[in-house]
C-alpha positions as CSV (number, residue, x, y, z in Angstrom):
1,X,0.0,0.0,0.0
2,X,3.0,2.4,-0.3
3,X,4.3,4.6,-3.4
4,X,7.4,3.5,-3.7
5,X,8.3,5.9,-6.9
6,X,6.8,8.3,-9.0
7,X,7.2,8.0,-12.9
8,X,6.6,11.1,-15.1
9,X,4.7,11.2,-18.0
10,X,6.3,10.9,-21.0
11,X,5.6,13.2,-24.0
12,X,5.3,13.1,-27.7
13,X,8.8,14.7,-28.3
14,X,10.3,11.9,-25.5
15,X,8.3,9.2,-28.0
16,X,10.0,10.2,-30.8
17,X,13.6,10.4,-29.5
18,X,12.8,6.5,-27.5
19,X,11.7,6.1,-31.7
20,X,14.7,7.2,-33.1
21,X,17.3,5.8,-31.0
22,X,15.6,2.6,-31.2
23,X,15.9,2.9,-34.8
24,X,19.5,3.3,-34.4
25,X,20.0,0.8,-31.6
26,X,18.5,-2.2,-34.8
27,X,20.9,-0.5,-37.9
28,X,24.1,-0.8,-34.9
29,X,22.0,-4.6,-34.3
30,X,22.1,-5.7,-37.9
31,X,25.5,-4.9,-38.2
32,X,26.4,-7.5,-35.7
33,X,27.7,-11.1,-36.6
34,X,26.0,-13.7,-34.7
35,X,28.3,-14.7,-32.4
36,X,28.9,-11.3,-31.7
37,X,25.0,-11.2,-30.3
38,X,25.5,-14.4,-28.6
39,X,28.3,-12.9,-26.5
40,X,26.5,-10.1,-25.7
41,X,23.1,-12.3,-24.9
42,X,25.3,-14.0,-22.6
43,X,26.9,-11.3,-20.7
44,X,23.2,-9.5,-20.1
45,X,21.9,-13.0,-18.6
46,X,25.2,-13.4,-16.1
47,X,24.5,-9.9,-15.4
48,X,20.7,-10.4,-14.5
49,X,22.1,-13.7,-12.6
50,X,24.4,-11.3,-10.0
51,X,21.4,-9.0,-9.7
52,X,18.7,-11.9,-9.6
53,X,17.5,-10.8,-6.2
54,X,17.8,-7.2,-6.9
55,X,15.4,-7.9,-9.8
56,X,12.8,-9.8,-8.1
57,X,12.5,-7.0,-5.3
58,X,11.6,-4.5,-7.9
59,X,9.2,-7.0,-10.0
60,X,7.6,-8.2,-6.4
61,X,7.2,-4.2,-5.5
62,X,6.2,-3.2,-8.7
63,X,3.2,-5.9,-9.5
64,X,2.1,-6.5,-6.2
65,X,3.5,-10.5,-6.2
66,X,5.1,-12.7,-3.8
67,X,8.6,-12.7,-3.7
68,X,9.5,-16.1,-4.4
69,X,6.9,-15.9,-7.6
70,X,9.1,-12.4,-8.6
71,X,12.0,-14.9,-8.0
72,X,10.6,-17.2,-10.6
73,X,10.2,-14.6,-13.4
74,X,13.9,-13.8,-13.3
75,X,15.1,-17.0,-13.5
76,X,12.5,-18.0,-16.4
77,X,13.9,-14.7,-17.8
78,X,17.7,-15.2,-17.7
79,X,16.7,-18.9,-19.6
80,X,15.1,-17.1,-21.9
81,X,18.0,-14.7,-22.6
82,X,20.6,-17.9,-22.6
């Protein structure tokens, strides 16, 4: 029953730059050779790994589930990322 942050708003001008630089983010993608993506796949799931309890606060806080259910989606999510 507690705020525990406030998010602001965003705009159409803040939609358009999140637009662009996701734009830019796929080109910079493409450009990649598989095992260039699979390196860096890898790396963002051993990060989520060291931070998997870190994570699952936030996800409990944030939708109002049980911890060890928050716990769950991480792991389901690092799999998913491997």
């Amino acid at each position: 029953g507690e705020t525990f942050t406030h998010v602001q708003r965003a705009t159409a001008r803040d939609l358009d730059f999140i637009l662009s630089e996701r734009r830019d983010a796929q080109d910079e993608m493409d450009k990649l050779k598989p095992y260039d993506r699979s390196a860096i796949l890898k790396k963002v799931a051993k990060l989520l790994e060291e931070r998997q309890s870190e994570f699952a606060y936030f996800i409990a806080l944030e939708g109002g589930k049980p911890l060890k259910d928050a716990k769950v989606e991480v792991t389901r999510a690092i799999g998913t990322i491997e």
